[in-house]
N, C-alpha and C positions, 0 to 999 in steps of 0.2 A: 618427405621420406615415406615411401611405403611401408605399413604395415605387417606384421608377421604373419603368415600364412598357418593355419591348422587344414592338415588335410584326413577326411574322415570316409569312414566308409564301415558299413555291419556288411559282417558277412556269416555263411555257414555250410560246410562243405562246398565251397567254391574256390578251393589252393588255386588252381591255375587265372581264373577271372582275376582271382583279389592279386595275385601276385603281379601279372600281366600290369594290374593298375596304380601298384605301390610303386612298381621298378620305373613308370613312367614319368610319375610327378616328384617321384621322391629328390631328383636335382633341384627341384622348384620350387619347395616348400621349406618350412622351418619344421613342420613337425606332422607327424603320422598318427591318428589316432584309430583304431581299429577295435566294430564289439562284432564276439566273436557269439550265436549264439547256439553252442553249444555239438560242433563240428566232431563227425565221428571218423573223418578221414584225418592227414595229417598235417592239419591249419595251423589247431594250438601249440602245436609242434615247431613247426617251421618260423612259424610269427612269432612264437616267443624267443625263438632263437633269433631273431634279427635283433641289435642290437638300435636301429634304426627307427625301431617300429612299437606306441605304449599299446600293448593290446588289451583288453577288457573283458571279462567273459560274462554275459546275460543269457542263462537259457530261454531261448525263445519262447513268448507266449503268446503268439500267433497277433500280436497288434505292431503293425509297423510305426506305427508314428513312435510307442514308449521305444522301441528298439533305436531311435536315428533320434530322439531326445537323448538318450543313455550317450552317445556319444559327441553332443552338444554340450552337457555337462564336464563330461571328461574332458574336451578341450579346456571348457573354464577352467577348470580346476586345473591341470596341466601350465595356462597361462599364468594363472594369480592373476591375471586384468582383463575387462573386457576390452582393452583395445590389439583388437586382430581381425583377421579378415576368416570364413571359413570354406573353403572348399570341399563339396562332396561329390559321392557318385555311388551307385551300385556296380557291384563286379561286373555287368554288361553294358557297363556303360564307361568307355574310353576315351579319354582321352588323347588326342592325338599330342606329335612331337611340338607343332607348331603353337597349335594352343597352350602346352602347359609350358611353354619359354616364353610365351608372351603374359604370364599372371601378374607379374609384377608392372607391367606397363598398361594392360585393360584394367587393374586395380588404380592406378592414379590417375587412368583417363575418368575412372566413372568418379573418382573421389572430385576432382574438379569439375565436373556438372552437376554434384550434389546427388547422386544415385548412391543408395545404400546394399547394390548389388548389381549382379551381372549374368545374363543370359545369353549360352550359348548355343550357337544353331544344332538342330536334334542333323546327323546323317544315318540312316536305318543300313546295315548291313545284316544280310542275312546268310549263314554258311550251312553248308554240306560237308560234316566232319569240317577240314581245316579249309576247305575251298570257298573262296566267295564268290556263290553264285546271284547275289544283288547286292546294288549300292546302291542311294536316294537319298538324294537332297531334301531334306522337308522342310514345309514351310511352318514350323514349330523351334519353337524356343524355350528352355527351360533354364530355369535360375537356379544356378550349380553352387557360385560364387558369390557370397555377402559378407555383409561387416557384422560381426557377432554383435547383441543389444541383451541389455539385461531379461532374466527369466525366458529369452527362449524357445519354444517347443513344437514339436509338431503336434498337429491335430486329426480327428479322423483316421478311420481305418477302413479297408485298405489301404484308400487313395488318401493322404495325406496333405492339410497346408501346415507351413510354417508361419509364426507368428512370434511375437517379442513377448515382455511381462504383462503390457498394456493391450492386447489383442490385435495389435497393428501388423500385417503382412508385409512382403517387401516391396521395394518401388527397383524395381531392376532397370538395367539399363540393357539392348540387343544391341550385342557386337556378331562379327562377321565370322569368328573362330567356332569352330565345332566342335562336339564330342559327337562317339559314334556309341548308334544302339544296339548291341551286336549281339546276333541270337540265333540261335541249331532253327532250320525249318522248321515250323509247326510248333515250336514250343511256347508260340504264343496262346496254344488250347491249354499246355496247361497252366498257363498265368491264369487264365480265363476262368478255368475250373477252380482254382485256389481262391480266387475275389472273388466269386459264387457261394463259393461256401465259409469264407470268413466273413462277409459281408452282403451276403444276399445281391451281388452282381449288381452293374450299375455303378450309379453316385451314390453306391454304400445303400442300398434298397434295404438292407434288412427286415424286420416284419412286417413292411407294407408288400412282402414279396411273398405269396401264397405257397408258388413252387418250393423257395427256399425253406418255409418253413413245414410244408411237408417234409422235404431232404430230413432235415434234422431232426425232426418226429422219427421217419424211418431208421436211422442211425439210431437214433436212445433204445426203439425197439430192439433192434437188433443187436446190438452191443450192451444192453443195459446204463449206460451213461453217455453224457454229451463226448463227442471224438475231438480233442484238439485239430486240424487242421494237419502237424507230420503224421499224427495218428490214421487218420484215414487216408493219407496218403499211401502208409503204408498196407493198407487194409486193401488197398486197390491194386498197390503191385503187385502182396501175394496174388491177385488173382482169385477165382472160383469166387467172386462176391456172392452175399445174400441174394438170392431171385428178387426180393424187395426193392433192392439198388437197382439191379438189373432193370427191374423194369419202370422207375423211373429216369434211369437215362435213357433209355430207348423213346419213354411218354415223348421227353422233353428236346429229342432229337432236330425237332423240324419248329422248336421257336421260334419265332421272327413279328418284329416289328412294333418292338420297345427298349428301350434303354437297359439291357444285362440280356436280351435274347437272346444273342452270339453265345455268352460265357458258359449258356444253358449247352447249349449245341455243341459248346467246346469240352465240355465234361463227358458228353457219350464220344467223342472222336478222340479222346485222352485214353478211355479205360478200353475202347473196342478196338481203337487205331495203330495207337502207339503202345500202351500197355501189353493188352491181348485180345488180339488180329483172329487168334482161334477162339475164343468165344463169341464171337461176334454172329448174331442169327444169319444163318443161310440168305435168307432173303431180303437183306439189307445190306450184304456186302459190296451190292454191284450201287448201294443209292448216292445219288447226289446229294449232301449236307451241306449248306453253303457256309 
């Protein structure tokens, strides 16, 4: 007999991803857990009005792994026992119809080969406002679906693993069903920008990263204290940033050829490209950035 399903997911001002992906598994599961961190459109609103749905509020403190532990825990507690299976995803990441009517049958296929999880194939869709202008099969698999085990948690930040009480990861099993990774053009600059500066870019480079930690030298200068990560988010929207910034995204424009050099690159093509196109030096508007 299979096991009850907990389906989890943090989100934060993302209504329409997060909703998109409750409305989808929600036939398929036992139960819906959702941490909300700290949404200023109308998430905690709507999510709490679902009657369907335990929602959790954590305001964000820029570390993804405590964010997607907080709702590891809430499942526990939620259950009273560790026997359940747990399903997750981030708002861009869907679920298709196919996959989430088959959880309860790739759950007892993996349970009778002794796999303590399951991996489903990544398909990359990329849109333009509501159009998908690509689709791609990859040859990536990520483990969405496991059997909860005492204590636990994710580790690392940005990029995070999961692991139990005793430090042990999972042993997943690769089935043939997919979720889709589904993202506006270009917004993977600013994923790129956001792991640069929570994490010095890379496999979490942090202060072996010189660039990085100049960035954050010029921020304390400039603001007089360290920036959480929505904080200079928002310091970038307003626009007219410090010459100081300025001119290290421009330094750091043309990185190339180490592990987080994209993210460097993805930071000036975030604040000149997509943010603001009018500040952007005359003489760089026409350059090639790869």
């Amino acid at each position: 007999m299979s096991l009850p399903i907990v389906y989890c997911i943090m989100q934060q001002n993302r209504l329409l991803e997060t909703k998109h992906c409750i409305d989808v598994v929600r036939p398929h599961v036992d139960r819906m857990v959702i941490v909300d961190g700290g949404s200023i459109d109308d998430s905690i609103f709507y999510l709490r009005n679902r009657k369907d749905v335990d929602l959790f509020l954590h305001p964000w403190k820029d570390n993804f792994s405590e964010q997607r532990t907080h709702y590891l825990d809430h499942a526990r507690e939620i259950m009273g026992t560790d026997e359940f299976w747990v399903l997750v995803s981030d708002p861009d990441e869907w679920y298709t119809e196919g996959t989430a009517k088959n959880l309860r049958r790739v759950q007892d296929f993996a349970v009778e080969r002794q796999f303590n999880a399951v991996a489903f194939q990544c398909q990359c869709v990329t849109l333009e406002g509501e159009e998908r202008v690509y689709e791609n099969l990859d040859q990536y698999w990520k483990a969405l679906f496991f059997k909860y085990r005492p204590g636990m948690q994710y580790i690392g930040n940005p990029h995070e693993t999961l692991v139990d009480g005793n430090g042990r990861g999972l042993s997943p099993m690769r089935v043939d069903l997919i979720y889709e990774h589904v993202k506006q053009a270009n917004v993977h600059w600013h994923r790129g920008l956001r792991n640069m500066y929570v994490g010095g870019g890379g496999p979490n480079l942090g202060a072996t990263n010189n660039l990085w930690l100049e960035l954050r030298e010029i921020v304390y200068q400039v603001y007089g204290r360290a920036l959480s990560w929505h904080e200079f988010d928002k310091e970038l929207i307003k626009g007219n940033i410090d010459h100081r910034i300025k001119d290290w995204l421009i330094k750091v424009r043309l990185e190339d050829g180490w592990d987080g050099s994209s993210e460097h690159r993805e930071a000036y093509k975030t604040y000149f490209r997509i943010y603001h196109p009018e500040e952007e030096p005359e003489e760089l508007k026409d350059e090639h950035i790869p």
